[in-house]
MIMAR-431252 format. One record per residue (C-alpha): x, y, z; residue number from 0. Coordinates in nm, 4 decimals. Layout:
N
<pt><xx>X</xx><yy>Y</yy><zz>Z</zz><resi>NUM</resi></pt>
...
! end
This chain:
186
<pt><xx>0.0000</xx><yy>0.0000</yy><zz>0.0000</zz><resi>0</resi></pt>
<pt><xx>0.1722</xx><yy>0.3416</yy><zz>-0.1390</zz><resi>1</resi></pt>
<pt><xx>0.1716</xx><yy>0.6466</yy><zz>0.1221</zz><resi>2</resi></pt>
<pt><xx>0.0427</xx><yy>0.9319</yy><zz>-0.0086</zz><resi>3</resi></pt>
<pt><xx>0.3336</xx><yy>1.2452</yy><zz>0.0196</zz><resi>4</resi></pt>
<pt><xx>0.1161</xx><yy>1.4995</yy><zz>0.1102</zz><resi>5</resi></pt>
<pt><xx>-0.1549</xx><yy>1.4391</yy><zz>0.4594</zz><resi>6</resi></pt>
<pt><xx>-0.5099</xx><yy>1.3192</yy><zz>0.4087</zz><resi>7</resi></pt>
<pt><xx>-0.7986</xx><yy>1.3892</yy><zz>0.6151</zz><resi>8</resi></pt>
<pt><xx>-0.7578</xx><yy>1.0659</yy><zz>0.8104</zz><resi>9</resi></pt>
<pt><xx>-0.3837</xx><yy>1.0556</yy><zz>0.7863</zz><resi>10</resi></pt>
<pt><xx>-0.0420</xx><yy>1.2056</yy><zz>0.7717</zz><resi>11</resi></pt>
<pt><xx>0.1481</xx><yy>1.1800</yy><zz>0.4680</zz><resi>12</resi></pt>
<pt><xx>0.5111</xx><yy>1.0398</yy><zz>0.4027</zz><resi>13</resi></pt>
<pt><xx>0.6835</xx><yy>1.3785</yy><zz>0.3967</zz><resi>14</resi></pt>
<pt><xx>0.5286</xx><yy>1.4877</yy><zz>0.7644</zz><resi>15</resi></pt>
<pt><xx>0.6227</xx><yy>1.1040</yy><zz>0.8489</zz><resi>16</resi></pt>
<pt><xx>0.9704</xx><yy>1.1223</yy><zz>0.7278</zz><resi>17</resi></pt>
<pt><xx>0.9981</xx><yy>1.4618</yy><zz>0.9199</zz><resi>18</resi></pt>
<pt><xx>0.8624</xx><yy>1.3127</yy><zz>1.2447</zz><resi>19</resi></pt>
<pt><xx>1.0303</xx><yy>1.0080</yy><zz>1.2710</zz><resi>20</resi></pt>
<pt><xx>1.3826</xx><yy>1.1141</yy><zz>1.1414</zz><resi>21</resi></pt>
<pt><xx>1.3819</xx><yy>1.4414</yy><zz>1.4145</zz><resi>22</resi></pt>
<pt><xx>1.2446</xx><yy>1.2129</yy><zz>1.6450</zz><resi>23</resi></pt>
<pt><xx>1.5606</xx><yy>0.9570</yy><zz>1.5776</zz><resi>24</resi></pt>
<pt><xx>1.7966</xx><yy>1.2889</yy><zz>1.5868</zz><resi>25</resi></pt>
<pt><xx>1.6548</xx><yy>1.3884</yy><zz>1.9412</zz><resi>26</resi></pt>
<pt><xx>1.7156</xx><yy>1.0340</yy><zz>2.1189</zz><resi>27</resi></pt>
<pt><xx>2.0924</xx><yy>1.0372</yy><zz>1.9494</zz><resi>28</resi></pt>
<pt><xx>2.1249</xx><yy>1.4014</yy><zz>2.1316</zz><resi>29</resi></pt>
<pt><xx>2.0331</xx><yy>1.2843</yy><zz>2.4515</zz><resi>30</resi></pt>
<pt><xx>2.2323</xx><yy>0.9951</yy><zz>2.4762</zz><resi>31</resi></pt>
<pt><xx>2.5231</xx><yy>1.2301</yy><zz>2.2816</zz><resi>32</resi></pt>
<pt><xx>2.4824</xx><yy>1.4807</yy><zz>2.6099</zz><resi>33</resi></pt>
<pt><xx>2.5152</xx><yy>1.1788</yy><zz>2.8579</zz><resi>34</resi></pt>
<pt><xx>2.8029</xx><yy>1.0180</yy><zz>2.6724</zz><resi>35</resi></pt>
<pt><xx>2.9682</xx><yy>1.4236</yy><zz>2.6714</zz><resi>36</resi></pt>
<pt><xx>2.9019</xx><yy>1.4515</yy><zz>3.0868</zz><resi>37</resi></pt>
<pt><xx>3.0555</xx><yy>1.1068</yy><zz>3.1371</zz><resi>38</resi></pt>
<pt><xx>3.3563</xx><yy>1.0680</yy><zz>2.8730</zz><resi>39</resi></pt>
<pt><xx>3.6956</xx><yy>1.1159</yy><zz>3.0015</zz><resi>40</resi></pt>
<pt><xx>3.9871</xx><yy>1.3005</yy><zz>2.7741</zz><resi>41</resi></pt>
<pt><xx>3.9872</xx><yy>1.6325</yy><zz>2.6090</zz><resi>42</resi></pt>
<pt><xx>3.9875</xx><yy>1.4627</yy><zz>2.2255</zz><resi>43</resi></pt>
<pt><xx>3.7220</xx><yy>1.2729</yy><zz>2.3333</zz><resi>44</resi></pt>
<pt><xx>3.5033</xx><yy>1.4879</yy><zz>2.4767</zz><resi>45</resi></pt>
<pt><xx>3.5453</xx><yy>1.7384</yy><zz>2.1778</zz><resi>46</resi></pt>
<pt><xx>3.4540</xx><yy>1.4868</yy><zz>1.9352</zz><resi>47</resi></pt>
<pt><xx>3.1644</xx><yy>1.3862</yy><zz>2.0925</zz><resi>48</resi></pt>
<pt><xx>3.0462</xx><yy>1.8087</yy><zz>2.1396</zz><resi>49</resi></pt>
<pt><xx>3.1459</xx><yy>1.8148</yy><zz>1.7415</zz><resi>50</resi></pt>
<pt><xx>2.8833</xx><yy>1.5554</yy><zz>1.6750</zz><resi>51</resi></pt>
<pt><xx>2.6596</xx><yy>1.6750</yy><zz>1.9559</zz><resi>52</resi></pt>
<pt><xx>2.6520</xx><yy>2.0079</yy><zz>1.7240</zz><resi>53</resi></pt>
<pt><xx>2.6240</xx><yy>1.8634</yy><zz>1.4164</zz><resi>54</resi></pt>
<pt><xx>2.2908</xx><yy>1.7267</yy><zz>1.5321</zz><resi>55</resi></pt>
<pt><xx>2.2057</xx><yy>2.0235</yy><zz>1.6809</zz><resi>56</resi></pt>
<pt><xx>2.2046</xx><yy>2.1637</yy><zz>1.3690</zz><resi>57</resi></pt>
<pt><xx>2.0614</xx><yy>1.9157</yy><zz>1.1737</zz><resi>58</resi></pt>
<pt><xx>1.7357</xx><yy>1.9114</yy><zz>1.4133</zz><resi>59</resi></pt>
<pt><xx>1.7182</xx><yy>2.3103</yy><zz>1.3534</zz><resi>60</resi></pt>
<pt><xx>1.7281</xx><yy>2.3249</yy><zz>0.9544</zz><resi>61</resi></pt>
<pt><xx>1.4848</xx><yy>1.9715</yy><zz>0.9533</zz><resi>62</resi></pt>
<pt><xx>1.2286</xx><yy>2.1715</yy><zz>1.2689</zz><resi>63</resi></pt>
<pt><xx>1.2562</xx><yy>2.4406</yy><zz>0.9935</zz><resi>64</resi></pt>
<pt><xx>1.1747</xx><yy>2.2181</yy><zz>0.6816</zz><resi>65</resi></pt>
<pt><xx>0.8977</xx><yy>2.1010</yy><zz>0.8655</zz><resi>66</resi></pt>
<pt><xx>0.7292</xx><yy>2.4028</yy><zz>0.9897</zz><resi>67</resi></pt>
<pt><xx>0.7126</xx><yy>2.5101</yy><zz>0.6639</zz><resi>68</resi></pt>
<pt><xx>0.5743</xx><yy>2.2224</yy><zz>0.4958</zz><resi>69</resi></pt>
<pt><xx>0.3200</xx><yy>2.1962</yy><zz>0.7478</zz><resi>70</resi></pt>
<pt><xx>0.2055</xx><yy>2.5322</yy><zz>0.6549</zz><resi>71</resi></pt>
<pt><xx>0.1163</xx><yy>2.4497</yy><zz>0.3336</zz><resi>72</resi></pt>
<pt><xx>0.0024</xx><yy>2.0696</yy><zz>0.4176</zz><resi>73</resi></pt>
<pt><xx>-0.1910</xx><yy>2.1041</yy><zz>0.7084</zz><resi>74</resi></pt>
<pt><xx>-0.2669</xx><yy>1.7645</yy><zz>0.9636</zz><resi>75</resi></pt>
<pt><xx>-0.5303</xx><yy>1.5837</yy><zz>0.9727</zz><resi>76</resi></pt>
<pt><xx>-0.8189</xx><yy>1.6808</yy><zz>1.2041</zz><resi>77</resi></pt>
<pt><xx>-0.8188</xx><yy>1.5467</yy><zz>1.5748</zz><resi>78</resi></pt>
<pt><xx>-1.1226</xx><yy>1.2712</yy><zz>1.6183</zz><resi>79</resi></pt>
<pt><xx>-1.4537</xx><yy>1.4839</yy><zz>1.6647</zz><resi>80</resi></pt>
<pt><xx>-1.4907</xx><yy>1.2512</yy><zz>1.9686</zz><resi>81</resi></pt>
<pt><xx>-1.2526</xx><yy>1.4881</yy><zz>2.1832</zz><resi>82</resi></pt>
<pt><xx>-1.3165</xx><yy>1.7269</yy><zz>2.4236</zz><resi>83</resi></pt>
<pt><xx>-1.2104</xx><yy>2.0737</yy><zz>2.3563</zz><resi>84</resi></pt>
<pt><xx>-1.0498</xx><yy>2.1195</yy><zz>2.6494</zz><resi>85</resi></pt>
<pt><xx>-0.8057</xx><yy>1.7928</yy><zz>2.4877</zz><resi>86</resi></pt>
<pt><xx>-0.7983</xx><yy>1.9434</yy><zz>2.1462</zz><resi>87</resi></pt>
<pt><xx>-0.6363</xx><yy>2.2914</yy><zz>2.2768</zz><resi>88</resi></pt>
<pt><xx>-0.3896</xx><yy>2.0378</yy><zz>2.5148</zz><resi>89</resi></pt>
<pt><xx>-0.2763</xx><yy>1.8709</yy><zz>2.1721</zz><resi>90</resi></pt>
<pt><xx>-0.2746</xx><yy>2.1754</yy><zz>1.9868</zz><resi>91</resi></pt>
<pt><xx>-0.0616</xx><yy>2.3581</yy><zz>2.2425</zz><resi>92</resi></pt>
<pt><xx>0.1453</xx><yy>2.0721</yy><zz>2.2998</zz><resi>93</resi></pt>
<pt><xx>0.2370</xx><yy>2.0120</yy><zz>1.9123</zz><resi>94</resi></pt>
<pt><xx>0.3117</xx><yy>2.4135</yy><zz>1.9281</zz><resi>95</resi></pt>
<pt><xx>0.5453</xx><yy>2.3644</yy><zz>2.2513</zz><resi>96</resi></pt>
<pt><xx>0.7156</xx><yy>2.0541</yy><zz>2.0363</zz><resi>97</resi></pt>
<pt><xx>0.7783</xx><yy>2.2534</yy><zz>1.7743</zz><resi>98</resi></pt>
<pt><xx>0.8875</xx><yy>2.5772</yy><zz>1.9460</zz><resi>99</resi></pt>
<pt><xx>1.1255</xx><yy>2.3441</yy><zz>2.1647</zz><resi>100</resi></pt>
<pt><xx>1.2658</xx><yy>2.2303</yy><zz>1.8493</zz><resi>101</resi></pt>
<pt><xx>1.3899</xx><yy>2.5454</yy><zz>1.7408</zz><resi>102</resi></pt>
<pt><xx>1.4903</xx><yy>2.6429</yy><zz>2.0827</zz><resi>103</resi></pt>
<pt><xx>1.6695</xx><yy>2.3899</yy><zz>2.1674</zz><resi>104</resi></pt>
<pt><xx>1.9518</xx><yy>2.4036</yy><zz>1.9113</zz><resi>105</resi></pt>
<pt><xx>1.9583</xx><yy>2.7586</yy><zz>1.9187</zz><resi>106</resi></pt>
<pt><xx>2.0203</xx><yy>2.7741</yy><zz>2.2703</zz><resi>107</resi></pt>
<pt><xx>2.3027</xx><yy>2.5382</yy><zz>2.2102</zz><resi>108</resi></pt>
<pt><xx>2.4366</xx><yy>2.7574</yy><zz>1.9084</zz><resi>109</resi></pt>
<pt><xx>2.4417</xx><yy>3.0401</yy><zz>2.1795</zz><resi>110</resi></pt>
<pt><xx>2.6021</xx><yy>2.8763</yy><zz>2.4405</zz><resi>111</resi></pt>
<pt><xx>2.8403</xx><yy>2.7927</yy><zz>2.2171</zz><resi>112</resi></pt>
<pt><xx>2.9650</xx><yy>3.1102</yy><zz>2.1314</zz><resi>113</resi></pt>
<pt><xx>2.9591</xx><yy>3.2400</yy><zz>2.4200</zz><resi>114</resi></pt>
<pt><xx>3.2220</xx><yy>2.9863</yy><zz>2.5250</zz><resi>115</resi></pt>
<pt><xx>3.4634</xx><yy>3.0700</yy><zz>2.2077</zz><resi>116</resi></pt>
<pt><xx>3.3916</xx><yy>2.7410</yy><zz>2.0428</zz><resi>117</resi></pt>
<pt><xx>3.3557</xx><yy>2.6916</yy><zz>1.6758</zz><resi>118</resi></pt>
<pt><xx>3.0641</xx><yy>2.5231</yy><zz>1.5403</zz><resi>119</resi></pt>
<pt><xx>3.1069</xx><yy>2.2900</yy><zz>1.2349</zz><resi>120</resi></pt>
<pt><xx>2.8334</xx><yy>2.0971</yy><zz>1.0579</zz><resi>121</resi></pt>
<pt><xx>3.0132</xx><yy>1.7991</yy><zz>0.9209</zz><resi>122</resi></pt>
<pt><xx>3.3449</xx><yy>1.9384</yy><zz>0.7776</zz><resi>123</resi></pt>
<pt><xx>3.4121</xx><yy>2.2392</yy><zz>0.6181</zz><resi>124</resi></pt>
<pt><xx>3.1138</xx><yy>2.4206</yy><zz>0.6713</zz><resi>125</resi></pt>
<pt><xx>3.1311</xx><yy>2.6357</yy><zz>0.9829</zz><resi>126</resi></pt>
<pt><xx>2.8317</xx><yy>2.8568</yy><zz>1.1743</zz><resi>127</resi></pt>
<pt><xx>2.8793</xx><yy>3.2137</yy><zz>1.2510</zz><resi>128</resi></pt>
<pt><xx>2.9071</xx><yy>3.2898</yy><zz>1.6264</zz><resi>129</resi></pt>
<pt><xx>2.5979</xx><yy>3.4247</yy><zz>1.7183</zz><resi>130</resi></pt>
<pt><xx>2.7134</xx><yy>3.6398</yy><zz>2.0510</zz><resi>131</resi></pt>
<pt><xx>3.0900</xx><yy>3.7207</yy><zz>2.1877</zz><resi>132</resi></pt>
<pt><xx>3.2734</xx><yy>3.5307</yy><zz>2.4281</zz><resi>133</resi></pt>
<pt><xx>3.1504</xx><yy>3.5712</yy><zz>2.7477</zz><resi>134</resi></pt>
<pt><xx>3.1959</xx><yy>3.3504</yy><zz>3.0441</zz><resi>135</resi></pt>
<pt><xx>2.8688</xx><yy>3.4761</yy><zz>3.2653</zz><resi>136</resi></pt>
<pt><xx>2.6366</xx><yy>3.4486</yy><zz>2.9551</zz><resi>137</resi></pt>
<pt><xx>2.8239</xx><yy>3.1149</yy><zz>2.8583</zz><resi>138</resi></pt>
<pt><xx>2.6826</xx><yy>2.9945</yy><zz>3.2254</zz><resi>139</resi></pt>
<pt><xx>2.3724</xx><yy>3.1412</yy><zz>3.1620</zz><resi>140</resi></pt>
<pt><xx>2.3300</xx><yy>2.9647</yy><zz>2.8096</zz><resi>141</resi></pt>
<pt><xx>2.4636</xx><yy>2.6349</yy><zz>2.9401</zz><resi>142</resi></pt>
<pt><xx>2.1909</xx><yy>2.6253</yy><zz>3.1896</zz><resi>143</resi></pt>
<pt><xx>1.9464</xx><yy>2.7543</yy><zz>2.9640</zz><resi>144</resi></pt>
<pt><xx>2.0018</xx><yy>2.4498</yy><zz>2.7231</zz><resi>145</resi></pt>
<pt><xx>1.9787</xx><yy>2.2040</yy><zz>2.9684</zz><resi>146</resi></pt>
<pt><xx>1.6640</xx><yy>2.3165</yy><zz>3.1350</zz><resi>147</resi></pt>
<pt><xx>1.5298</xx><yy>2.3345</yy><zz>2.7814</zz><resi>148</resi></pt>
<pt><xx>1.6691</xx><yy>1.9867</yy><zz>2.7037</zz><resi>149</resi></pt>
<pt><xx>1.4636</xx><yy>1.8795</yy><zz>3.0366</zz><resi>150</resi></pt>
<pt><xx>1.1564</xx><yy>2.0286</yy><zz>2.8974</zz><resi>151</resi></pt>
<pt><xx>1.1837</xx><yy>1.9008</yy><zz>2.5656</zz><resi>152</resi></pt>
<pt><xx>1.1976</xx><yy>1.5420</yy><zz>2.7582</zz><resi>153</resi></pt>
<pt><xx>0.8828</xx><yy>1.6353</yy><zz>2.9561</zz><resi>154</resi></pt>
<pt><xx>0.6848</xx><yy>1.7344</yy><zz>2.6762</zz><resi>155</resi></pt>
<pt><xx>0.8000</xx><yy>1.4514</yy><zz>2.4289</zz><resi>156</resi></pt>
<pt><xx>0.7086</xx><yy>1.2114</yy><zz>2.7266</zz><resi>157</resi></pt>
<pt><xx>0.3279</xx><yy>1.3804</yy><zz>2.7410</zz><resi>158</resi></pt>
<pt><xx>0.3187</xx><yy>1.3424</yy><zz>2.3598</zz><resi>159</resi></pt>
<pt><xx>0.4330</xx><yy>0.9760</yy><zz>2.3826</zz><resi>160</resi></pt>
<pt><xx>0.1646</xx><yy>0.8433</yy><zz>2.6652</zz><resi>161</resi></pt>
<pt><xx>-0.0937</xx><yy>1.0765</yy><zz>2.4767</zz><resi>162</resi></pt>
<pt><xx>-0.0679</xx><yy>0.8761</yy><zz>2.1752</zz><resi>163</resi></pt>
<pt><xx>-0.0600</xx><yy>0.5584</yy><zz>2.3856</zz><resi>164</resi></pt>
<pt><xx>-0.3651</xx><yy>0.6111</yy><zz>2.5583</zz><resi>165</resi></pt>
<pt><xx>-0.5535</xx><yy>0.7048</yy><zz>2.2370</zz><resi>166</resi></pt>
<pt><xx>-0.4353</xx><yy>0.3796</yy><zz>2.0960</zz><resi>167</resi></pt>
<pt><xx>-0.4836</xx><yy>0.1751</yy><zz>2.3738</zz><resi>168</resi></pt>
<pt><xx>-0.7333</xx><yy>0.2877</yy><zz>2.6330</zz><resi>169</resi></pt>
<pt><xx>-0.9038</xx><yy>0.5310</yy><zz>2.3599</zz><resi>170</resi></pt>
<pt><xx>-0.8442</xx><yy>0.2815</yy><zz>2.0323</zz><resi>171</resi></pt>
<pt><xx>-0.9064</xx><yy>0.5592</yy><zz>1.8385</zz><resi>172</resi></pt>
<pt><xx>-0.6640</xx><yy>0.6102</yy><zz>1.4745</zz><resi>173</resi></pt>
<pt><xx>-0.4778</xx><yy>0.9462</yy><zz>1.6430</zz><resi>174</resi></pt>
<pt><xx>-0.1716</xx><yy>0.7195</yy><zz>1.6825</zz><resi>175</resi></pt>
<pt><xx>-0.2037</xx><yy>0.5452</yy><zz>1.3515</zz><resi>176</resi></pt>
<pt><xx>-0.2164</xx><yy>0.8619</yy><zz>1.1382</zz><resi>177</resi></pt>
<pt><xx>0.1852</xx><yy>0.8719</yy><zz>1.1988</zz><resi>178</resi></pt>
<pt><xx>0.2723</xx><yy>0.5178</yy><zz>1.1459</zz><resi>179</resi></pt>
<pt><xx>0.2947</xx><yy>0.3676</yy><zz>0.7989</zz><resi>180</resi></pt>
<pt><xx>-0.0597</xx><yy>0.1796</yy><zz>0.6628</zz><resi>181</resi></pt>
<pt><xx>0.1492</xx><yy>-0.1602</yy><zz>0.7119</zz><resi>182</resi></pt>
<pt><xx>0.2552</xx><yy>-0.0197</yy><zz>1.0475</zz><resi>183</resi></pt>
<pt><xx>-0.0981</xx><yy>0.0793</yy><zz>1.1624</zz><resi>184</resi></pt>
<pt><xx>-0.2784</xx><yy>-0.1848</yy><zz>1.2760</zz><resi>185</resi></pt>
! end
């Protein structure tokens, strides 16, 4: 059974799916990147593992951005008309905090990142501007600015997660099916 690229009115197309899944994929490497950072010994080491830590950083940024902008020309599909409104403006809201997490999230790290004189490289060659000047109060302030978003971003994903569980499982309604594959969804 072919996916269709762009959403349906009962389901999400392969381009939101691709963009989903793959950021989704991006944001579990990043947090086991940050705990493999915190507890690897050895300055080469570590540096790598930042370089990488980066790299993904930036990859979730330009994808969020992809993806936000095909979404406002492809719009979802509509939440069941069996929910509450009060659960409809909780999914709505959380999808927004999702998506504005996604954007924060690298940004803050771009930020901290400048502020503590570090280049950034994307894979190679290619290297991002600094974005402020070094500064070792601001550098603080970033770094724990990043991490409290990175907590947050866990919290909400979480929330999304045992949403879609419990409208597939105590709900057995299709909200969780829309973002699987048709051989997936069953």
């Amino acid at each position: 059974m072919a996916i269709p690229l762009r959403n349906t009115a009962r389901s999400y197309g392969l381009i939101s799916q691709l963009f989903h899944w793959v950021i989704v994929a991006l944001i579990l490497f990043q947090y086991t990147w940050a705990w493999r950072i915190s507890n690897t010994e050895g300055l080469r080491a570590r540096f790598e593992l930042v370089t990488q830590h980066k790299t993904m950083g930036m990859m979730i940024l330009s994808l969020a951005l992809l993806r936000l902008g095909w979404r406002l020309f492809n719009r979802p599909p509509p939440l069941p008309g069996t929910l509450p409104p009060w659960e409809k403006t909780a999914a709505h809201a959380t999808h927004w905090l999702l998506y504005a997490l996604l954007l924060a999230m690298p940004l803050s790290g771009w930020l901290y990142s400048s502020a503590a004189g570090l280049g950034d490289y994307w894979w190679g060659p290619v290297r991002f501007p600094g974005l402020v000047g070094t500064s070792e109060p601001l550098e603080d302030l970033l770094g724990r600015t990043h991490q409290a978003l990175g907590i947050l971003l866990a919290l909400v994903a979480g929330l999304h997660v045992l949403a879609a569980l419990r409208h597939h499982f105590l709900l057995r309604d299709d909200v969780l099916k829309r973002m699987l594959p048709p051989w997936r969804a069953r």
